[in-house]
N, CA, C and O atoms as a Tripos MOL2 file, in Angstrom:
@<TRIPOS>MOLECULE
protein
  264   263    66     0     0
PROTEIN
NO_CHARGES

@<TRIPOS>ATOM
      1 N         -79.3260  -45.6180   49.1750 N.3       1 UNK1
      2 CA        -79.0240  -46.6210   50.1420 C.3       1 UNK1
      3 C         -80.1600  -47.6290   50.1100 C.2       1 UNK1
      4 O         -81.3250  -47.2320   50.0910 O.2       1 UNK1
      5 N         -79.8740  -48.8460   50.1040 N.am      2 UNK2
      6 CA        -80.4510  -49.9680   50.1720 C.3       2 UNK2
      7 C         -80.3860  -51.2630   51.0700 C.2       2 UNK2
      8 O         -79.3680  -51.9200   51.2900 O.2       2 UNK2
      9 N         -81.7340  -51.5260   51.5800 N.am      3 UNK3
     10 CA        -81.1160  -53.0340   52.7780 C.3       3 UNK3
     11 C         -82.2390  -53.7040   52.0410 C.2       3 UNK3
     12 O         -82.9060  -53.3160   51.0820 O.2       3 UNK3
     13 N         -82.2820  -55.1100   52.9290 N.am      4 UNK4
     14 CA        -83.7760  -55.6640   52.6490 C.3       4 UNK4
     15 C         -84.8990  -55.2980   52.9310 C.2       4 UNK4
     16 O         -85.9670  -55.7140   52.4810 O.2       4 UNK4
     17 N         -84.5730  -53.9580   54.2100 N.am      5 UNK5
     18 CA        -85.7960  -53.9350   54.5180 C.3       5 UNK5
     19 C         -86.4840  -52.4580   53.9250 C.2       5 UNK5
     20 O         -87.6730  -52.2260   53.7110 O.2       5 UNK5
     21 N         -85.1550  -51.4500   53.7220 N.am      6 UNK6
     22 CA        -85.4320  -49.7670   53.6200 C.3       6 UNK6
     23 C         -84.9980  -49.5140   52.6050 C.2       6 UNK6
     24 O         -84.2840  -50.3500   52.0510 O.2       6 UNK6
     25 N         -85.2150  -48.5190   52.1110 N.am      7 UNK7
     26 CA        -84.6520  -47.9100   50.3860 C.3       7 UNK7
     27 C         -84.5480  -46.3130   50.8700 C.2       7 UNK7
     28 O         -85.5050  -45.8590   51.4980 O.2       7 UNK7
     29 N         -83.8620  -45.8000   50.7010 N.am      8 UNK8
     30 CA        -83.8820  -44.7910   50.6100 C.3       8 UNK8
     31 C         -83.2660  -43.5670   49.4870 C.2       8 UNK8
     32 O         -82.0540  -43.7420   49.6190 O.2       8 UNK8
     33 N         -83.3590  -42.9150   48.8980 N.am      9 UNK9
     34 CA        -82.7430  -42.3280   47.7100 C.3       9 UNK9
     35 C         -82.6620  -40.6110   48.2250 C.2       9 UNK9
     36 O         -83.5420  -40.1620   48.9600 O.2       9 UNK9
     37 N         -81.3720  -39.6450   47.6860 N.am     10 UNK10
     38 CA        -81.7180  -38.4490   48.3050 C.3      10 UNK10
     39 C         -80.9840  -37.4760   47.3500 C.2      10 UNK10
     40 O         -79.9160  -37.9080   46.9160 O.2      10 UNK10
     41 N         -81.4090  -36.0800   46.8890 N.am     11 UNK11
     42 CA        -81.1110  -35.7340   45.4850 C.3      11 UNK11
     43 C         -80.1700  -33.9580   46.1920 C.2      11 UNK11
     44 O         -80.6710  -33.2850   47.0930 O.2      11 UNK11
     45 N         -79.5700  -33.7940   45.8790 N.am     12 UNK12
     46 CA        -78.2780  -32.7000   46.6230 C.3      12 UNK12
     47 C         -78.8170  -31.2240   45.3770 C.2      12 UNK12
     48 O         -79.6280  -31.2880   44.4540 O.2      12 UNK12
     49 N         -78.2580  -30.4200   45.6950 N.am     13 UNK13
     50 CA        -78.3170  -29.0320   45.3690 C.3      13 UNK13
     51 C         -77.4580  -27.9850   45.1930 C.2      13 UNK13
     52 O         -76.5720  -28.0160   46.0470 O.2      13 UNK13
     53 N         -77.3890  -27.3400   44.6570 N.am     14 UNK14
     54 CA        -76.3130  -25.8760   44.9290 C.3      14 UNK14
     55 C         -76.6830  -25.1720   46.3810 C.2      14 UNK14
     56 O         -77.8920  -25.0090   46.5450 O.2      14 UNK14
     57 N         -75.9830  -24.8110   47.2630 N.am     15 UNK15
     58 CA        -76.1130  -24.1280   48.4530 C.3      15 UNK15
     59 C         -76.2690  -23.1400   47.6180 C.2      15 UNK15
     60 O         -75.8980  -23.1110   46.4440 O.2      15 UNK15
     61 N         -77.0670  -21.9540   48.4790 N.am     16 UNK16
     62 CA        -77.7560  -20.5880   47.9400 C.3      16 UNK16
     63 C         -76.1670  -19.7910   48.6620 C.2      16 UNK16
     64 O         -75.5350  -20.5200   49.4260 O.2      16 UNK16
     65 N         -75.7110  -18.6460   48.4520 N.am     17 UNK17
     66 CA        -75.1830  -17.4750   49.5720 C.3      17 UNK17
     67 C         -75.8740  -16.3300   50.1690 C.2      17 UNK17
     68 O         -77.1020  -16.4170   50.1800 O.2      17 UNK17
     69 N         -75.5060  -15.5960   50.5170 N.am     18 UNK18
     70 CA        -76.5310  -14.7780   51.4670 C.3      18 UNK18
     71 C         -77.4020  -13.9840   50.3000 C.2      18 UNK18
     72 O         -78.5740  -13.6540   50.4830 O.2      18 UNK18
     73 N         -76.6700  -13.7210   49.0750 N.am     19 UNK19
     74 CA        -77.5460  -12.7830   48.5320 C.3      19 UNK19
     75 C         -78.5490  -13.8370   47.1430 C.2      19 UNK19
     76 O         -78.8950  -13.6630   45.9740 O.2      19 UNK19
     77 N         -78.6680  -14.8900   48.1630 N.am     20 UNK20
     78 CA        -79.5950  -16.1470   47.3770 C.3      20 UNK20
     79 C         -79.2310  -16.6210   46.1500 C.2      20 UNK20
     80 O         -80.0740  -17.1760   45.4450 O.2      20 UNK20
     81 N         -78.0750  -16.4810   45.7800 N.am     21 UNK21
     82 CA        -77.4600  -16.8950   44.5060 C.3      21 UNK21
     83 C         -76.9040  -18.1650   44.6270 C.2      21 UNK21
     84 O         -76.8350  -18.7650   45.7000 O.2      21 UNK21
     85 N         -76.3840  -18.7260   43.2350 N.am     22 UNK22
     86 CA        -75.9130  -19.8320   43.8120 C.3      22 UNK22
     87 C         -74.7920  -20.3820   44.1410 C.2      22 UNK22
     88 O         -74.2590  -20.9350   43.1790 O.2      22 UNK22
     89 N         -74.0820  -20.4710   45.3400 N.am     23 UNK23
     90 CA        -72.9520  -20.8120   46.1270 C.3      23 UNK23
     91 C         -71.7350  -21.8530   45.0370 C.2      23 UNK23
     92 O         -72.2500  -22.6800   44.2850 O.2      23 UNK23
     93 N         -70.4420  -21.7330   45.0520 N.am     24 UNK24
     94 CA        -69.4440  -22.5520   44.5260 C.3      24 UNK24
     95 C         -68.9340  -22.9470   45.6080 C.2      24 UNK24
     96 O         -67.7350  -23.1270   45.3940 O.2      24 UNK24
     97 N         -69.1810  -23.1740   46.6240 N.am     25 UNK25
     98 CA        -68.8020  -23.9800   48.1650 C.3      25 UNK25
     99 C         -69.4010  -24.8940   48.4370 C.2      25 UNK25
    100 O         -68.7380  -25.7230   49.0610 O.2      25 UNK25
    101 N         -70.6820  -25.2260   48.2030 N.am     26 UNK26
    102 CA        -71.1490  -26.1860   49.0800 C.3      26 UNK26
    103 C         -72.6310  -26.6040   48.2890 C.2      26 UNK26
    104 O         -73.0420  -25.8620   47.3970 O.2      26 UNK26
    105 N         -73.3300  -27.7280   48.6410 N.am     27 UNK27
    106 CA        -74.2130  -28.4860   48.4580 C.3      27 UNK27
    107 C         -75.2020  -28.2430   49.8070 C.2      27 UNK27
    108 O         -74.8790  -28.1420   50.9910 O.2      27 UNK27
    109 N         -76.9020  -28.1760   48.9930 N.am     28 UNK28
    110 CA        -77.7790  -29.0370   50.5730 C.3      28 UNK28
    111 C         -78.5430  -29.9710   50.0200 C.2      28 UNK28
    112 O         -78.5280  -30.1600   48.8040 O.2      28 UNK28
    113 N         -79.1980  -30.5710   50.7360 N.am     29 UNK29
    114 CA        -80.2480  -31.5850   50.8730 C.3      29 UNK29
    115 C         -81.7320  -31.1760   49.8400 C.2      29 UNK29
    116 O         -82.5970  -30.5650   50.4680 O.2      29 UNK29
    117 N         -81.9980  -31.4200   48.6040 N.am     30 UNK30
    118 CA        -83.1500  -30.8030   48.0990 C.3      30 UNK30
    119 C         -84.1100  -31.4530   48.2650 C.2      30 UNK30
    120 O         -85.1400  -30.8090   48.0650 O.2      30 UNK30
    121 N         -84.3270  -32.9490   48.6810 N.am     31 UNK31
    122 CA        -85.1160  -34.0910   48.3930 C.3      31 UNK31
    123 C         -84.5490  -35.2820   49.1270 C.2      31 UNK31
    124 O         -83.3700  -35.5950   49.2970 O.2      31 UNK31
    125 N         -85.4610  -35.7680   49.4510 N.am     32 UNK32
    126 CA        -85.2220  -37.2920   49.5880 C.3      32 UNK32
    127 C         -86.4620  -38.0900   49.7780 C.2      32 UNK32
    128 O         -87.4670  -37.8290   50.4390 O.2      32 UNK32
    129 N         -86.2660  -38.7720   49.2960 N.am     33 UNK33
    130 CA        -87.2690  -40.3570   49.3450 C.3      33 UNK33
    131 C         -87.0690  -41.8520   49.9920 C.2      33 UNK33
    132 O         -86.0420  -42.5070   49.8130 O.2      33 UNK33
    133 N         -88.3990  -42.3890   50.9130 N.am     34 UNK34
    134 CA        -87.4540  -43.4450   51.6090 C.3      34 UNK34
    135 C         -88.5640  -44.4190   51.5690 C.2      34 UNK34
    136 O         -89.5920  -43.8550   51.9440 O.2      34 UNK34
    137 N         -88.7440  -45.5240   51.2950 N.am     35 UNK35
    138 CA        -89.8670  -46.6780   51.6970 C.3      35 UNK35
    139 C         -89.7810  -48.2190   52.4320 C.2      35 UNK35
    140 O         -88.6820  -48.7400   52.2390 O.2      35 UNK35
    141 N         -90.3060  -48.6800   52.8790 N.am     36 UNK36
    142 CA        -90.4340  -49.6100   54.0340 C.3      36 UNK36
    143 C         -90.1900  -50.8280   52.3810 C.2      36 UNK36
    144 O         -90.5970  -50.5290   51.2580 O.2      36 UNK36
    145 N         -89.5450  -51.9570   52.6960 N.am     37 UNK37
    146 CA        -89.8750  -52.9730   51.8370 C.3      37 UNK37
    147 C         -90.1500  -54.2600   52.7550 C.2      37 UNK37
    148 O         -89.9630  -54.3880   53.9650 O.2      37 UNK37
    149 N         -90.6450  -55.1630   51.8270 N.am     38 UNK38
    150 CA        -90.8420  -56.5370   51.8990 C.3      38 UNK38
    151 C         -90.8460  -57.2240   50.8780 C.2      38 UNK38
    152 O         -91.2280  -56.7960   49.7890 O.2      38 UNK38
    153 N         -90.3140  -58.6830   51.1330 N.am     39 UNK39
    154 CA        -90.4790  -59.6220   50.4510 C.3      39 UNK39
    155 C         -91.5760  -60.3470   50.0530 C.2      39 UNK39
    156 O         -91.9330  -61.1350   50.9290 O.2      39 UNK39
    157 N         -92.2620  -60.3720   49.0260 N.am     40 UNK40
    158 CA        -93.6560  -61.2670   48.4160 C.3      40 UNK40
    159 C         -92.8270  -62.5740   48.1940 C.2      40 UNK40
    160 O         -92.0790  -62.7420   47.2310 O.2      40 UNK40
    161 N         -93.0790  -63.6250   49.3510 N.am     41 UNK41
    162 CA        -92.5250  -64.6850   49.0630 C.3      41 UNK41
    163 C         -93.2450  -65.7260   47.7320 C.2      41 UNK41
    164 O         -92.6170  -66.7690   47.5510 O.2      41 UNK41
    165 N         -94.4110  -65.5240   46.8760 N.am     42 UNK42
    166 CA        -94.8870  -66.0690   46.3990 C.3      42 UNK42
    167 C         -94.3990  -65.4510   45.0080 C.2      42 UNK42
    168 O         -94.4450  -66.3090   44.1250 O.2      42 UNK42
    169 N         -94.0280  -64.4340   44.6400 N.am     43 UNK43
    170 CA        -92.9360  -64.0570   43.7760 C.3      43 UNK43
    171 C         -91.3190  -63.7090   43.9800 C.2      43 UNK43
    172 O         -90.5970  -63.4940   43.0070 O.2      43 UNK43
    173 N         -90.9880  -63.6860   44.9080 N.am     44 UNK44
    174 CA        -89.3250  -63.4600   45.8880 C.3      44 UNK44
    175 C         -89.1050  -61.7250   44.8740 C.2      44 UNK44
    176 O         -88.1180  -61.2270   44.3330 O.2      44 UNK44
    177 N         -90.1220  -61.3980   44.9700 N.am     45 UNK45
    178 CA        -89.7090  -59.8880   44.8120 C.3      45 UNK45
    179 C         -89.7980  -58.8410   45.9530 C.2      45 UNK45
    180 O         -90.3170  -59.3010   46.9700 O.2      45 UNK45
    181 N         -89.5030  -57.8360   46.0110 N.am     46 UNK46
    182 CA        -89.6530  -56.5830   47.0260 C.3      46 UNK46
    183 C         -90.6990  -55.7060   46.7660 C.2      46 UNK46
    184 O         -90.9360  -55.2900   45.6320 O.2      46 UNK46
    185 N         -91.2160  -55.4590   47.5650 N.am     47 UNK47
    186 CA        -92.8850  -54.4420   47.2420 C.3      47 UNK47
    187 C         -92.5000  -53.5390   48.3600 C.2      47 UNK47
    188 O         -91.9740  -53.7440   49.4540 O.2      47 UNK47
    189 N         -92.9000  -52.5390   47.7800 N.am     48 UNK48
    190 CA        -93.0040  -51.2450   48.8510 C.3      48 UNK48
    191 C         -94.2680  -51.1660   49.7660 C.2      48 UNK48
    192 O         -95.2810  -50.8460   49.1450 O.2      48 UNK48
    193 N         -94.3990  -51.3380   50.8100 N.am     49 UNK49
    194 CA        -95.6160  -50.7240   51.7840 C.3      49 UNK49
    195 C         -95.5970  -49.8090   51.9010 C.2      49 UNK49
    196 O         -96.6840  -49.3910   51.5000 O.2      49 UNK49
    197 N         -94.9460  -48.9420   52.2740 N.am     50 UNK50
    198 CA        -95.1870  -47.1000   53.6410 C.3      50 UNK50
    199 C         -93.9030  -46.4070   52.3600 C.2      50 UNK50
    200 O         -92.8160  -46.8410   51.9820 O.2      50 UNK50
    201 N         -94.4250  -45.5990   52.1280 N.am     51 UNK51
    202 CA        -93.4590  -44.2220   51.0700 C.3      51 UNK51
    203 C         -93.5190  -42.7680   51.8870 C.2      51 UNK51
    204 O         -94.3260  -42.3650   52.7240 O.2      51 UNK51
    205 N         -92.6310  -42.3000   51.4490 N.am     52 UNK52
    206 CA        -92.2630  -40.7510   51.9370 C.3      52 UNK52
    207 C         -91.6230  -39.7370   51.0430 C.2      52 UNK52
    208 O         -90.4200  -39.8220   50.7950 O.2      52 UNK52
    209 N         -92.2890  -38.8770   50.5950 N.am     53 UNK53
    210 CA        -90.8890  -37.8390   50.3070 C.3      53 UNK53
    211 C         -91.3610  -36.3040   50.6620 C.2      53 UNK53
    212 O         -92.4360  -35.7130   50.7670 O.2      53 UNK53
    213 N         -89.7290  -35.9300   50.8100 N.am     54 UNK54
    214 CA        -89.9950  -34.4630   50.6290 C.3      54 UNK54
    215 C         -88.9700  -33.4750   50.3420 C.2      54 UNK54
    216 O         -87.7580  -33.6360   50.4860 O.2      54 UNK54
    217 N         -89.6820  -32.2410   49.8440 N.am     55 UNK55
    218 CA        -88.8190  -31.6970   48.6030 C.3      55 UNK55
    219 C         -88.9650  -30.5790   49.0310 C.2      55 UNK55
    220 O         -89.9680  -30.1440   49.5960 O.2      55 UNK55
    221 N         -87.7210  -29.8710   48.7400 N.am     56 UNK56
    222 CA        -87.5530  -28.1800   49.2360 C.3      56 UNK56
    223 C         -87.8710  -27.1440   48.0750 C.2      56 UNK56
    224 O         -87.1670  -26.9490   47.0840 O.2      56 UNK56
    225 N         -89.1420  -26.4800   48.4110 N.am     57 UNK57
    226 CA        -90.2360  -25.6560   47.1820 C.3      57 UNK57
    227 C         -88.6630  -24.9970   46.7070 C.2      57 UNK57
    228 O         -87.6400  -25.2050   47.3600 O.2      57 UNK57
    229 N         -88.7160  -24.1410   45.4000 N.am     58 UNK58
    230 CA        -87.7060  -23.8840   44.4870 C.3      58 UNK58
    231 C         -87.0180  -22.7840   45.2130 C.2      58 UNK58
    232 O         -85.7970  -22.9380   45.2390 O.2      58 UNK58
    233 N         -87.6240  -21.3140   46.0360 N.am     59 UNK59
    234 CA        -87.2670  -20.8560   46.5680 C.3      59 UNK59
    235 C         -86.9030  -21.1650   48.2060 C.2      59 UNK59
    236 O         -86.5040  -20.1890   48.8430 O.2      59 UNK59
    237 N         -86.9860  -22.1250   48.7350 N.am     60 UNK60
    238 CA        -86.4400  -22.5470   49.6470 C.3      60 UNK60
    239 C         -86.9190  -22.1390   50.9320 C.2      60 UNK60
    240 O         -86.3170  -22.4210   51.9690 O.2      60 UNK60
    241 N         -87.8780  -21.5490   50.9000 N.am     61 UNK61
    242 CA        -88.7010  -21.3010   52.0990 C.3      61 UNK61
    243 C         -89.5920  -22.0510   52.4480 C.2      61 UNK61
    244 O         -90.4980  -21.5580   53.1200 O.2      61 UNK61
    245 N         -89.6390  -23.5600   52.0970 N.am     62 UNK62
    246 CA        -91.1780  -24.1540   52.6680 C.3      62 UNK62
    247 C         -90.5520  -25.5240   51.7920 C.2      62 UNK62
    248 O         -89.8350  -25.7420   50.8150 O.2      62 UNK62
    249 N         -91.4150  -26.3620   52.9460 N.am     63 UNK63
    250 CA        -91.1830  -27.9370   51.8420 C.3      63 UNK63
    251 C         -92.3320  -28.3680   51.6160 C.2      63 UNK63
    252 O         -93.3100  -27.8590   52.1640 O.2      63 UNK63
    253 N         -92.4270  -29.3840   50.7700 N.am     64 UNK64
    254 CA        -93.8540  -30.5050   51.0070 C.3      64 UNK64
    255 C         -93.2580  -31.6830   50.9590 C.2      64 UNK64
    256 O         -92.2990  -32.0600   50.2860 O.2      64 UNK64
    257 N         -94.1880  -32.4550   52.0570 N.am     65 UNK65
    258 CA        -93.9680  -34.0460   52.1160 C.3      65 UNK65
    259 C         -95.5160  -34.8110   51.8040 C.2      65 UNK65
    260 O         -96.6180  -34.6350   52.3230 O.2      65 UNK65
    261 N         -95.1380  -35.5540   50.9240 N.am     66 UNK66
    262 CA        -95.9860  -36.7760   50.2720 C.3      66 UNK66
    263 C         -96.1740  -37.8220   51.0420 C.2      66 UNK66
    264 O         -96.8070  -38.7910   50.6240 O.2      66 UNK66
@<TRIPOS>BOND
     1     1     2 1
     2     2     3 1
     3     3     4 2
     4     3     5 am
     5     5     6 1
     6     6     7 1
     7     7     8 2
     8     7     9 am
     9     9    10 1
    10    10    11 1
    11    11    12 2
    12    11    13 am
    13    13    14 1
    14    14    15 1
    15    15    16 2
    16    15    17 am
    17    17    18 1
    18    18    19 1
    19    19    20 2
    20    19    21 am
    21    21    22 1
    22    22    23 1
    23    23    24 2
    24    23    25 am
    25    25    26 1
    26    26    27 1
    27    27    28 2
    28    27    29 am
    29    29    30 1
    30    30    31 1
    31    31    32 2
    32    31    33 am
    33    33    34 1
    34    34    35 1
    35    35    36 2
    36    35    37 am
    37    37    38 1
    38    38    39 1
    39    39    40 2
    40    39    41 am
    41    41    42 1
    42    42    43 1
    43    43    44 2
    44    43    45 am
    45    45    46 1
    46    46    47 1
    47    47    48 2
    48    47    49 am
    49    49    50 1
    50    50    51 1
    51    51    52 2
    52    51    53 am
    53    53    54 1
    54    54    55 1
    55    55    56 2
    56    55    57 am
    57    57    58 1
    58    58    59 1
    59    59    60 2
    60    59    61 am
    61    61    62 1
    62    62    63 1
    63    63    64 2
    64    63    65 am
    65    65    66 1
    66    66    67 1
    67    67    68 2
    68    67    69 am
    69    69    70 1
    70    70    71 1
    71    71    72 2
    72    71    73 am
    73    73    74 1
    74    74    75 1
    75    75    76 2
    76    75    77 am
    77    77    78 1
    78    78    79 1
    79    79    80 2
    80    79    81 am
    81    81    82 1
    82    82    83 1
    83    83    84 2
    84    83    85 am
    85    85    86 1
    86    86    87 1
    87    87    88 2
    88    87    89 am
    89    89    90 1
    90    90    91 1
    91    91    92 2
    92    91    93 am
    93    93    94 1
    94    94    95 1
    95    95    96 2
    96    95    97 am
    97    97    98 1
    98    98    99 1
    99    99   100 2
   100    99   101 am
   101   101   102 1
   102   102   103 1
   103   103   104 2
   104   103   105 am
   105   105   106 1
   106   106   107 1
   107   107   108 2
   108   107   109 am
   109   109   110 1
   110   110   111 1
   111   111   112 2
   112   111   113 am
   113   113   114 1
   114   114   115 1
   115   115   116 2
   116   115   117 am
   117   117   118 1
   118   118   119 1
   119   119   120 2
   120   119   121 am
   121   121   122 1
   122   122   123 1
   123   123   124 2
   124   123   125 am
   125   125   126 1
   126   126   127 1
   127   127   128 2
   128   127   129 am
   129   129   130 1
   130   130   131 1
   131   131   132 2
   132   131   133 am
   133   133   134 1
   134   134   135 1
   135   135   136 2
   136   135   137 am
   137   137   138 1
   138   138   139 1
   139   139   140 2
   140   139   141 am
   141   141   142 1
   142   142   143 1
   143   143   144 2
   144   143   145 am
   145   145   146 1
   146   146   147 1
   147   147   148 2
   148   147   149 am
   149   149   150 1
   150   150   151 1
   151   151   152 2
   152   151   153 am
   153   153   154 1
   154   154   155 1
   155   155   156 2
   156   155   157 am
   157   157   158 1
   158   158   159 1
   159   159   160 2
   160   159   161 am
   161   161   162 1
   162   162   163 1
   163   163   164 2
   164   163   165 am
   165   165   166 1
   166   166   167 1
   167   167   168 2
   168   167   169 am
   169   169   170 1
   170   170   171 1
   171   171   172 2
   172   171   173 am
   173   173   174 1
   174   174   175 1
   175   175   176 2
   176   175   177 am
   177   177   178 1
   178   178   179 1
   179   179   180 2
   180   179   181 am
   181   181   182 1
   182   182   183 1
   183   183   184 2
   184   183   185 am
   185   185   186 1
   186   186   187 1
   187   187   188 2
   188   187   189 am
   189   189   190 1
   190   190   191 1
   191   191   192 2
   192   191   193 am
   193   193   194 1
   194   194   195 1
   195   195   196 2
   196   195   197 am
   197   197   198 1
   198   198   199 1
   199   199   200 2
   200   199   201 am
   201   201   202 1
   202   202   203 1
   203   203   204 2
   204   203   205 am
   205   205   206 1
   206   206   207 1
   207   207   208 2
   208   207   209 am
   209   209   210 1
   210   210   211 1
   211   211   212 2
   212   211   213 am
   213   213   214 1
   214   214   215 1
   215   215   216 2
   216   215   217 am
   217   217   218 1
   218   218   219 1
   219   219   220 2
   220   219   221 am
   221   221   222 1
   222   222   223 1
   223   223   224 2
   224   223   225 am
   225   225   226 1
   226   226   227 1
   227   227   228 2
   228   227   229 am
   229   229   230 1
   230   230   231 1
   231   231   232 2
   232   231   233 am
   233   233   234 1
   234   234   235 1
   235   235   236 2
   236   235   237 am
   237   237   238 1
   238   238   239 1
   239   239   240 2
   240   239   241 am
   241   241   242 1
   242   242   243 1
   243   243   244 2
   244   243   245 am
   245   245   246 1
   246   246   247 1
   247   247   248 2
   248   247   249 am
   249   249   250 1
   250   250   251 1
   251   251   252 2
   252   251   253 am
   253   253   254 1
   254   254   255 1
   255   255   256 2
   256   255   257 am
   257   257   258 1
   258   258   259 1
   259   259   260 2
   260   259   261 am
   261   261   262 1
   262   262   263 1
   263   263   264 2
@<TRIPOS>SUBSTRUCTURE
     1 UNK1         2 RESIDUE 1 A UNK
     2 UNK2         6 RESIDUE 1 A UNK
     3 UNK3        10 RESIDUE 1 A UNK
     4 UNK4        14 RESIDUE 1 A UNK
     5 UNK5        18 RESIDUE 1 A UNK
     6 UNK6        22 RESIDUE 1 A UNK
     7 UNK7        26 RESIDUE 1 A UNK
     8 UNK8        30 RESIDUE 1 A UNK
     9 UNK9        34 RESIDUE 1 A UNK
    10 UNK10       38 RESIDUE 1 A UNK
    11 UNK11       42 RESIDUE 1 A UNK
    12 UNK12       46 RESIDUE 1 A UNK
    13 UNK13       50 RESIDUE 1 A UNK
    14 UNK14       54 RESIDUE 1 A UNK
    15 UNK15       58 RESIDUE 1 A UNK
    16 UNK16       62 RESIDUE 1 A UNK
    17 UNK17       66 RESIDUE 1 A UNK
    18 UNK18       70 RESIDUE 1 A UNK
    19 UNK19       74 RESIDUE 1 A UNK
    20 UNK20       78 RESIDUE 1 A UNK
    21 UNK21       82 RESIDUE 1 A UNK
    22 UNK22       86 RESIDUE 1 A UNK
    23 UNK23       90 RESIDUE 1 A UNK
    24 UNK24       94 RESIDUE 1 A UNK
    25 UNK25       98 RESIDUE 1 A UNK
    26 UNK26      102 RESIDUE 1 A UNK
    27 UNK27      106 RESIDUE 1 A UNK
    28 UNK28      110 RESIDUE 1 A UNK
    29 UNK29      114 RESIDUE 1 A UNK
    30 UNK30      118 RESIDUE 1 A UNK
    31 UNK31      122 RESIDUE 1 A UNK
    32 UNK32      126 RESIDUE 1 A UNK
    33 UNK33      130 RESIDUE 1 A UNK
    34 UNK34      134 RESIDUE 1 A UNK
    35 UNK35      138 RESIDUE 1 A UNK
    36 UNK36      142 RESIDUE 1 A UNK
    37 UNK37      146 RESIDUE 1 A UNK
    38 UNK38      150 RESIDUE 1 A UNK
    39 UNK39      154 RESIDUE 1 A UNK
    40 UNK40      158 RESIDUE 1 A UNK
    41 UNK41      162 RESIDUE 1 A UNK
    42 UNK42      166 RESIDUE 1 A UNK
    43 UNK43      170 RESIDUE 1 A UNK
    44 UNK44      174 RESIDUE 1 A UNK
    45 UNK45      178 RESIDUE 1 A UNK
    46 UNK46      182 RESIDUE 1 A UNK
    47 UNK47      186 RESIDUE 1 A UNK
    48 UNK48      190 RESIDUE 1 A UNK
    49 UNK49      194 RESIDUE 1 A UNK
    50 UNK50      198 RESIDUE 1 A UNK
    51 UNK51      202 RESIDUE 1 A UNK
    52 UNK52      206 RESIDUE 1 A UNK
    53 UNK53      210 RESIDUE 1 A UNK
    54 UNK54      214 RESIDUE 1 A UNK
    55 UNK55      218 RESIDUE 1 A UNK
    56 UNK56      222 RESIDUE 1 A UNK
    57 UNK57      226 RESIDUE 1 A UNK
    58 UNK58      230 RESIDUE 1 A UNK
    59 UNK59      234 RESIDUE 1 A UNK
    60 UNK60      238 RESIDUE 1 A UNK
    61 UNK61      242 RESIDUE 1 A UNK
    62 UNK62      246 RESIDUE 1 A UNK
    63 UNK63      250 RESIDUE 1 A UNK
    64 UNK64      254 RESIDUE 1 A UNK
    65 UNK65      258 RESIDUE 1 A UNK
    66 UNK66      262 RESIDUE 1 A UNK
């Protein structure tokens, strides 16, 4: 998703089932990334200020955000 002002991007997964395998039902959320933009009117390009992401560790018990 994109405006003038936000970007955001977000990356999907295999849902686990109870016995942590991987699900043929459903999708979750593994990641996403989002940053503040602006316009550099002295080039009319978009620059990122403020970034974020965060990502669900492989086993799925813990995240980290950047």
């Amino acid at each position: 998703m994109k405006s003038e002002t936000f970007e955001l991007q977000a990356r999907t997964e295999r849902a686990w089932n109870n016995q942590r395998q991987p699900s043929d039902t459903g999708t979750v959320l593994g990641a996403f990334a989002g940053r503040a933009l602006y316009l550099e009117e002295e080039t009319n390009v978009s620059v990122s200020t403020a970034r974020v992401h965060v990502e669900m560790s492989p086993d799925r018990t813990s995240g980290t955000v950047i």
